[in-house]
N, C-alpha and C positions, 0 to 999 in steps of 0.2 A: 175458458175463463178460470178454472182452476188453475189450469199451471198458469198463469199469469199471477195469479193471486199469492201460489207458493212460490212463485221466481222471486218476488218482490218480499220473501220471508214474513209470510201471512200463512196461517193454517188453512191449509185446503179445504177442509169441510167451511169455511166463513161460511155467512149467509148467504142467499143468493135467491132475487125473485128473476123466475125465464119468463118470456115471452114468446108467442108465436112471431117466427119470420116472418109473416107478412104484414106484422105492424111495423115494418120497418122498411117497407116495400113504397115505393112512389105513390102517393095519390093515399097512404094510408091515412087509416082512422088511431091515434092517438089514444082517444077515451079510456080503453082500458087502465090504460099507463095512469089516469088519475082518481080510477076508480078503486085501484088496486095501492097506493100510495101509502095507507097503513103498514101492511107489509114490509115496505122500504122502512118506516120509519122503526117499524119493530126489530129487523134485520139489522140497523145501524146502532140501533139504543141498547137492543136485547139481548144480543147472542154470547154465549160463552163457549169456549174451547171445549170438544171430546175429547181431548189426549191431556191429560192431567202431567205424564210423565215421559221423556227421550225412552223413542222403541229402543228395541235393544238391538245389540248386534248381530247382523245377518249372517246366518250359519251358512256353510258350505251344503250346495243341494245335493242329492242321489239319485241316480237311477239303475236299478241293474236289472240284468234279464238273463236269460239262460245262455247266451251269448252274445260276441260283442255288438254282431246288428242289431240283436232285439235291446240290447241295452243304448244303442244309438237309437235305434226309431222311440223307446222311451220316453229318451231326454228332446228330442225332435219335437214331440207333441206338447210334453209338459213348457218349452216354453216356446210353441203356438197358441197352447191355452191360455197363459198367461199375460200372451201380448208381448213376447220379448223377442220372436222372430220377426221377419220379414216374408214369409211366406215362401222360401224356397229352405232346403235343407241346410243345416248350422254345423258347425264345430263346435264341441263342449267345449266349453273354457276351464279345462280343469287345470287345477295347480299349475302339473308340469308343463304343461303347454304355454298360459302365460309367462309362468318363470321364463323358459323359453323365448318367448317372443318378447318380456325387457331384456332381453339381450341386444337386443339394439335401441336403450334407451341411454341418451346422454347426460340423463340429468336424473336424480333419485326418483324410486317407484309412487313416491307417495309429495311425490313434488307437484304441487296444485297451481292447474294453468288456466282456471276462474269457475264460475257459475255456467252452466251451459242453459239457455234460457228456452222456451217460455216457462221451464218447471225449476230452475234454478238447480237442480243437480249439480253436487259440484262433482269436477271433473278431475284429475289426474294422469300423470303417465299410467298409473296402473288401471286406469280406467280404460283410455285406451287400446292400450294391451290385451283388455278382455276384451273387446270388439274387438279388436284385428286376430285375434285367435277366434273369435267366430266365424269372421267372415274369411278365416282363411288361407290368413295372412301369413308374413314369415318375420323375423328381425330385423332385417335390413330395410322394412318397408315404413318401421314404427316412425324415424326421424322425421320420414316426407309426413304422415299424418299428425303426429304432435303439430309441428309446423300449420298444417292447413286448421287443425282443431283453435290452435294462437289465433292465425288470420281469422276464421268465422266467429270468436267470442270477442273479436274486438271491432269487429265491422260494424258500422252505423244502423240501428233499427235491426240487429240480426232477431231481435225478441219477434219483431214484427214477423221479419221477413218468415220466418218458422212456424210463424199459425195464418200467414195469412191465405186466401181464398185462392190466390194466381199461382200457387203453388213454385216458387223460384229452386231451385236447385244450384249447390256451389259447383261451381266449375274451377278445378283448379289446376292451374298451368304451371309446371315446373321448368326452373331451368338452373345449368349447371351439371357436371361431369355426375352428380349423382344419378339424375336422369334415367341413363345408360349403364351402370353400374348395378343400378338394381332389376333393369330390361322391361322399364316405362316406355313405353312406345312413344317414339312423333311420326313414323311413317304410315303407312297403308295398315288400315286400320284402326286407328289410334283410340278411337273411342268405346273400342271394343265390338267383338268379343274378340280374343287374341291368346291363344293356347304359348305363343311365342312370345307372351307381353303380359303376363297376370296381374302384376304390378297393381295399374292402374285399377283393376275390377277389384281387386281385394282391400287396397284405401279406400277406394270410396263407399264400397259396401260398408268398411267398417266406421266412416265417417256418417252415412246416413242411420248405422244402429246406434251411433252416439246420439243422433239428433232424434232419434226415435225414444229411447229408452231413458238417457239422461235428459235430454230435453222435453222429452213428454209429446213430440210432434209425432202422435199417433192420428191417422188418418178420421176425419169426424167426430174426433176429443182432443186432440191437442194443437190438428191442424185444419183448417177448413179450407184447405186446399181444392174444390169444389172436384177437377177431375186428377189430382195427383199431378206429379211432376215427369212420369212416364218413365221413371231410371230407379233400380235397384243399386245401383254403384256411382250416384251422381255423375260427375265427369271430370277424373285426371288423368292427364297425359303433359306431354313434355313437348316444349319448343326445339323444332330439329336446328340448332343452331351452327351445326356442322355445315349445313347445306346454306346458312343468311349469306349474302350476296356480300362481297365487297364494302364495308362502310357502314354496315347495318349493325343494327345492334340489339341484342339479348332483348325481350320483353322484359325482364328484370331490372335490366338497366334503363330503359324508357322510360317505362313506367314506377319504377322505384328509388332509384339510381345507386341500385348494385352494382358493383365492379363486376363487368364480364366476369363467367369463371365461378361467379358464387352460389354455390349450393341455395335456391330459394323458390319456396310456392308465392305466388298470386293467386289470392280467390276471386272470383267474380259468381255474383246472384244470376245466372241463367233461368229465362222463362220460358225457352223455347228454340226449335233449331231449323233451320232451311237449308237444304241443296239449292248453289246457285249454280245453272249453268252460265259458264263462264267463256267458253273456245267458240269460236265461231263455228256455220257449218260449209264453209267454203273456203275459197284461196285468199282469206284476207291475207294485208301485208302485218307485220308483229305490229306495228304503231294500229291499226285499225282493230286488230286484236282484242290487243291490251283495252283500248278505249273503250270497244263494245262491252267488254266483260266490265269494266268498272261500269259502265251504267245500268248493268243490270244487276250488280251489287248494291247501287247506291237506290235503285228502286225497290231492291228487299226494303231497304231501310225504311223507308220513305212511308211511314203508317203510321194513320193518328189514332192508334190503339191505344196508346199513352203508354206503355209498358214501360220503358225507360224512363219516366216522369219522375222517378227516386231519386237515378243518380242525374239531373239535370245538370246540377252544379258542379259536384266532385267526383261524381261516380264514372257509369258508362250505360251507351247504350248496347253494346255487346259487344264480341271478339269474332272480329273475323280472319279467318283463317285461309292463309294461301296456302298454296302447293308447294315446296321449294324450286320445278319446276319455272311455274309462273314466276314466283320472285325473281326468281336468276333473270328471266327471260325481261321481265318489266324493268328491271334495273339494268339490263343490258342497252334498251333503248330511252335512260334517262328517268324513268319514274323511282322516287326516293320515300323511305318510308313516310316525312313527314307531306310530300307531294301525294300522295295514297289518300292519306286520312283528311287532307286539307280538299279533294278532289269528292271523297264520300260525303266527309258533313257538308260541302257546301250545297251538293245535290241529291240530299237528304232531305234539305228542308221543305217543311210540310206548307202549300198556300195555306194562308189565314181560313181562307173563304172555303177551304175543305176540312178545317178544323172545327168550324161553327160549323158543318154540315153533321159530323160526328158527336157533336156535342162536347167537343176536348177542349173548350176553354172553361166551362166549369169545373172541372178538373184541376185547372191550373189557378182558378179563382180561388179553389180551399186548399190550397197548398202551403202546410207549415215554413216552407223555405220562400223569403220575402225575393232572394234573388231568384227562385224559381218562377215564383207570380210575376216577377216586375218582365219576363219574358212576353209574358200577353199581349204585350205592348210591339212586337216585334213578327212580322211579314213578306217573306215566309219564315215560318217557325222552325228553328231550328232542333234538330232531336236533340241536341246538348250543347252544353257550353262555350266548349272549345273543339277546334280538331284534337286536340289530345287524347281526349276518354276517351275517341275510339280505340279500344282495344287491337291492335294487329299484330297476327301469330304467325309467324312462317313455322307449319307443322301438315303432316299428310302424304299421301303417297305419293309414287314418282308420275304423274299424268296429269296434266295440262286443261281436264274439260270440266272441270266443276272446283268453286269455290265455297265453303260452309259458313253460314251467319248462325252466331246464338244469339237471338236478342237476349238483351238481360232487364234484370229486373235489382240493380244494383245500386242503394246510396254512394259506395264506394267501394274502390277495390283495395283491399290490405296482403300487403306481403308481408312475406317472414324470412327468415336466415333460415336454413333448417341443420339442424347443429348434430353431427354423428357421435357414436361414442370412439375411443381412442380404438377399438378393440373391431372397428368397423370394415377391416381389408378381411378378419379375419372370416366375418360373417358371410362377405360376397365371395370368399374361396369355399364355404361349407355350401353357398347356394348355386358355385359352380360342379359344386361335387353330386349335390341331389340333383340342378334341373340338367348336367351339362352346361358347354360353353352354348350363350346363349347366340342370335345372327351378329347383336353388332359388336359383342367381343368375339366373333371369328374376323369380324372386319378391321377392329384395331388394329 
């Protein structure tokens, strides 16, 4: 409630009467709430600002020790203590390190790319910069995360989505030659862990310490994410689009409508993940294949959890993810991206009659979006809108027996352009020089 209060450029100490959770629990007693009513009226009429005057500005911190480990474990505690890690081991962000890592900014270090919410922190390339030198990061990697930082402060409800209870996590899909350039994985493994693919664990680590640190979505004070989102590095990875079939086209351009080719992130609000198996366990023929394994895609889908109750209208209900494999193989026997998704939402939809079993038309009874309510009216219930918002990635390893669903937990999904700086060959020849040629520039 604080950073809500400071997102909204309200002084955090405001007033503020708590209550116990369980007056807010079904079947609660009220009473309190208007026995205590003074309070409220004292809090609204009465209160005056502690901070009379603008703090001042934040000095550069220290730590040192008799050597450089004891001066890293240090700086490692001081900020656990503080609340500014993430509970695994940090890179100081000192000076030369950030200088360092805006070397791959395209745009000035102090060029402000908005409020990061629920605590309103504003944000910067040099903001940034010190997360990704925490978490690890290198220059070449800052463009793809400025970009996904644009996408998350401009996504519908992202205030919500950052404190609320279901804990959503961004997931965000790259596509474009940068991809591969900086050795963001779409194959085996993509989601990490990946000593061959760092990429993606080090944006998103440094994208969850911005939403930690600048946004204030600390676990049990800024987020009430009841059991966490289960990810130190959120989720990015990259659409293998070398491998898209004949006719297909870039999640970029689908869903965006980026010209093949363009360097750009897609975020999407992830609640959650499933292995689907997807191959059969016998001599089907490819058409029996294909067909089993989408029905038992389309039955992940298929829950009246409401998770994807956000994005009903514009959003998604998650991204799923083939094999390049299966793609090839599905499109060789005539299945077409928008045949895929037109195939899932239709046998996705939920009966009415196992919806009131769940209790998930109340749900859609208090629902701010009039076109998501006027849905209630429709049997079986569709998980979203259109076949569109499903999300589909062709991204993962080379094998044929399982397909991944994220449900999401998504108003909508925003992309970005993600923009390098002129001086950006230079950086991925200094990153060919520190990691080596990575697998898929030996395979260029």
């Amino acid at each position: 409630m604080k950073n809500a209060v400071a997102g909204v450029g309200l002084a955090p100490e405001a007033a503020m009467v708590t209550f116990p959770i369980h007056m807010f629990l079904p079947g609660s007693d009220i009473g309190p709430l208007r026995e205590r009513r003074k309070e409220l009226w004292d809090g609204l009429t009465g209160w005056q600002p502690r901070v009379a005057r603008p703090a001042a500005t934040a000095r550069m911190l220290e730590a040192e020790g008799a050597t450089y480990e004891e001066a890293l474990t240090r700086a490692n505690n001081f900020l656990l203590a503080n609340r500014w890690g993430d509970g695994l081991p940090l890179w100081p962000a000192t000076i030369e390190r950030v200088d360092w890592i805006l070397r791959g900014a395209a745009t000035p270090r102090a060029h402000v790319l908005g409020k990061f919410p629920p605590r309103g922190g504003i944000t910067t390339v040099e903001t940034c910069a010190i997360a990704l030198a925490m978490a690890g990061g290198r220059p070449e990697y800052l463009p793809v995360l400025v970009a996904a930082v644009e996408a998350c402060l401009a996504a519908e409800g992202f205030d919500q989505l950052q404190a609320t209870s279901g804990g959503p996590f961004p997931a965000v899909i790259v596509n474009g030659p940068v991809a591969r350039q900086i050795r963001l994985s779409s194959g085996f493994g993509l989601l990490g862990p990946d000593p061959q693919h760092p990429a993606g664990a080090s944006i998103g680590r440094a994208l969850r310490l911005l939403q930690q640190n600048v946004g204030g979505a600390l676990p049990g004070v800024g987020t009430m994410a009841i059991f966490g989102a289960m990810r130190y590095t959120n989720a990015v990875f990259a659409e293998d689009e070398q491998a898209l079939p004949p006719g297909w086209l870039p999640h970029g351009t689908l869903r965006h409508g980026y010209e093949p080719g363009t360097n750009s992130v897609s975020v999407v609000f992830a609640s959650g993940a499933a292995n689907v198996r997807r191959r059969g366990a016998k001599k089907e023929t490819p058409e029996e294949d294909a067909l089993n394994g989408m029905w038992r895609m389309a039955d992940f889908m298929r829950t009246p959890n409401l998770a994807a109750l956000a994005g009903w209208e514009k959003g998604t209900p998650g991204i799923m993810m083939l094999a390049p494999i299966v793609a090839r193989r599905m499109a060789g026997i005539g299945w077409t991206q928008h045949s895929i998704r037109r195939f899932l939402w239709e046998n996705s939809m939920i009966p009415m009659e196992q919806m009131k079993r769940a209790g998930a038309p109340a749900w859609i009874e208090i629902d701010a979006n009039p076109v998501t309510r006027a849905s209630l009216d429709l049997d079986p219930w569709p998980i979203c809108r259109k076949p569109e918002n499903i999300v589909l990635v062709v991204a993962g390893g080379g094998h044929p027996t399982h397909s991944y669903w994220l449900q999401a937990h998504s108003p909508t999904v925003e992309g970005r352009v993600i923009r390098t700086p002129e001086t950006f060959e230079r950086l991925l020849a200094d990153a060919e020089r520190d990691l080596g040629r990575g697998d898929d520039a030996r395979r260029a």
